[in-house]
C-alpha positions in Angstrom: 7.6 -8.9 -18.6 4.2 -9.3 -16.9 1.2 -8.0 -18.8 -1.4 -5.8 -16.9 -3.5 -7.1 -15.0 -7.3 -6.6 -17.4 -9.7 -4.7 -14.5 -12.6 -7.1 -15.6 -10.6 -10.2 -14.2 -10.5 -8.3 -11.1 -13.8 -7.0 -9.7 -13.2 -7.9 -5.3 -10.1 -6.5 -6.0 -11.6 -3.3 -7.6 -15.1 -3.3 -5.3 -12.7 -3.8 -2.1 -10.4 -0.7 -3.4 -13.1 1.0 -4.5 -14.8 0.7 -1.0 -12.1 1.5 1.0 -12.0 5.1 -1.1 -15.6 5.0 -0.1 -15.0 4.7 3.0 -11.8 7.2 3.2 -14.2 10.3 1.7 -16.4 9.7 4.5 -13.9 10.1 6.8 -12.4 13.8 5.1 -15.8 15.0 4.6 -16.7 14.4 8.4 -19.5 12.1 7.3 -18.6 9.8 9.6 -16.8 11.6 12.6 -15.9 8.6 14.7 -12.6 6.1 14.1 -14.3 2.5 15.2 -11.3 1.9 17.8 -12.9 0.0 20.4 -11.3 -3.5 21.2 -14.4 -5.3 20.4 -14.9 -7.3 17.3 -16.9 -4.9 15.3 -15.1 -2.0 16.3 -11.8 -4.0 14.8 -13.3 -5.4 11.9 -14.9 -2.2 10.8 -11.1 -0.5 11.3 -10.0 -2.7 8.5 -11.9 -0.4 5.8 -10.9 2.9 7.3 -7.9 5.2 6.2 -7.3 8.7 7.3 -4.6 10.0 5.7 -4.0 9.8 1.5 -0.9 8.2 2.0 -2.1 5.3 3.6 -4.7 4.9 1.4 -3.2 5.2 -1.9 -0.6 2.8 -0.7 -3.0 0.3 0.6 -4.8 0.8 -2.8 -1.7 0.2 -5.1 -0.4 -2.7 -2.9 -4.0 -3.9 -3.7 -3.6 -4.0 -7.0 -0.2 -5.2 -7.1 -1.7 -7.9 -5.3 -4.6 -8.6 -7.5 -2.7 -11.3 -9.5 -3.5 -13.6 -6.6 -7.4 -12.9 -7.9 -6.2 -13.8 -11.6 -4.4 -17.2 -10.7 -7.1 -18.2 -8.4 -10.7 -16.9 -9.5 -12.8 -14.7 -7.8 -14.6 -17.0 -5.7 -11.6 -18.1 -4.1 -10.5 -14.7 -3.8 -13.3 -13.3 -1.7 -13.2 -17.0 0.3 -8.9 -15.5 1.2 -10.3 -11.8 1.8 -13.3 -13.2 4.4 -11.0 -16.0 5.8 -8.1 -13.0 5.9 -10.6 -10.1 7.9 -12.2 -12.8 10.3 -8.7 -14.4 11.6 -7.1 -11.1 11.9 -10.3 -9.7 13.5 -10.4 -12.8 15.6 -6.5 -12.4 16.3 -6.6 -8.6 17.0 -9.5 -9.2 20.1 -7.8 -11.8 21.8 -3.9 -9.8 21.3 -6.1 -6.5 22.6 -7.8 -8.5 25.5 -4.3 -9.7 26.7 -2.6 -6.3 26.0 -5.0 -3.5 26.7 -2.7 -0.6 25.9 -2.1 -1.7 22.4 -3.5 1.3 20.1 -5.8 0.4 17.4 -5.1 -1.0 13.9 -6.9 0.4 10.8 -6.1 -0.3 7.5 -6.5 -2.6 4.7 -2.9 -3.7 5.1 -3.3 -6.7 7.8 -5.6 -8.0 4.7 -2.8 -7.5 2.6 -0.1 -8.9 3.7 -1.8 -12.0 4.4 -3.0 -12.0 0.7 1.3 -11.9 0.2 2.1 -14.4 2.5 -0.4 -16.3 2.0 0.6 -16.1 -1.9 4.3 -16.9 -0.5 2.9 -20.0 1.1 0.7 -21.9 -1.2 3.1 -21.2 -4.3 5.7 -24.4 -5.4 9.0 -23.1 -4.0 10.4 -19.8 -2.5 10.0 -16.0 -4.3 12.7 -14.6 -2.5 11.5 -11.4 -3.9 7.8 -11.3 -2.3 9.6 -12.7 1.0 11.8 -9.8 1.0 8.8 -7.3 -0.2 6.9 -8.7 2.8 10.5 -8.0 5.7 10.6 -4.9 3.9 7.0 -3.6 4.6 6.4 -5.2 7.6 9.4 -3.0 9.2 9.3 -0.2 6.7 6.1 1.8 8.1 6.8 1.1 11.4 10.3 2.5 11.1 8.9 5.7 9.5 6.0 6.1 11.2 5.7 5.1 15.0 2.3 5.1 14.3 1.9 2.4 11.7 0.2 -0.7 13.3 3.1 -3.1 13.5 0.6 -4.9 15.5 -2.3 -4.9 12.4 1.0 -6.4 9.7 1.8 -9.0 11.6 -1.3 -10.4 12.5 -1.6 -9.9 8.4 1.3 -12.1 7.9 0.0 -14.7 10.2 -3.1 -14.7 8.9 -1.8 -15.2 5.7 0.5 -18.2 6.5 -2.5 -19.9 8.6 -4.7 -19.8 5.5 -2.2 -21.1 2.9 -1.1 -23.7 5.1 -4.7 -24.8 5.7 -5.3 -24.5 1.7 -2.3 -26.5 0.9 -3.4 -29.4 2.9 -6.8 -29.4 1.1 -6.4 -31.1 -1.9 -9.4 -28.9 -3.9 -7.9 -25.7 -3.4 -4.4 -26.8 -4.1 
């Protein structure tokens, strides 16, 4: 059985969940009145740290921390180097996909960010976890299925994000 994971071997995983919580209060206390869901880049990067309901939120928060063994095994440094790498491609990815499709709604959410922390977990580790694969299917339809809302649109730009980064690590020989 895994042991828990000690908070002080996590702190972007903490300062991102604990931003995002940030973030969310200022949303429900009307703080901040406006969703950034324009179709340009700061609009879309800025939609990455905002939730507006508490299910989204405490589910992006958990999946965080589920996913903060990635920032055990590989430090924090490299950690915040995946999480910049992760919101700049999907950022990146989300302009051109909204320049081409222009009645796409908007994405928000942390959960673009993490799926591509899974998959790109799923990609740089030595052989298949069928288990995280699955995890990833799962939740990638899941939301969408339950929620026509969800960004389908935000998760899979995730997951790509997340495969483009471990490939890119695996074929430097420092990160690997």
């Amino acid at each position: 059985m895994n042991n828990p994971v000690n908070i002080k071997e996590i702190p972007v995983s903490i300062f991102c969940a604990v931003s995002i919580i940030i973030i969310f209060s200022l949303y429900t206390t009307t703080v901040f009145k406006e969703i950034p869901c324009g179709k340009d880049v700061m609009s879309i990067f800025y939609s990455n740290f905002v939730h507006i309901d508490i299910y989204h939120l405490v589910s992006n928060v958990l999946a965080l921390y589920a996913l903060s063994r990635v920032e055990v095994a590989i430090g924090g440094k490299k950690f915040v180097a995946l999480i910049v790498f992760l919101l700049v491609f999907n950022t990146i990815m989300e302009v051109v996909i909204n320049s081409i499709f222009k009645t796409l709604p908007c994405s928000i959410g942390f959960s673009g960010v993490l799926f591509g922390i899974a998959t790109w977990e799923l990609v740089t580790k030595k052989g298949l976890d069928w288990v995280v694969a699955l995890s990833i299917v799962i939740m990638l339809v899941g939301p969408s299925i339950k929620n026509p809302k969800a960004s389908f649109l935000g998760h899979i730009v995730g997951v790509i994000s997340g495969v483009v980064g471990g490939l890119i690590v695996s074929k430097i020989p420092q990160f690997s």
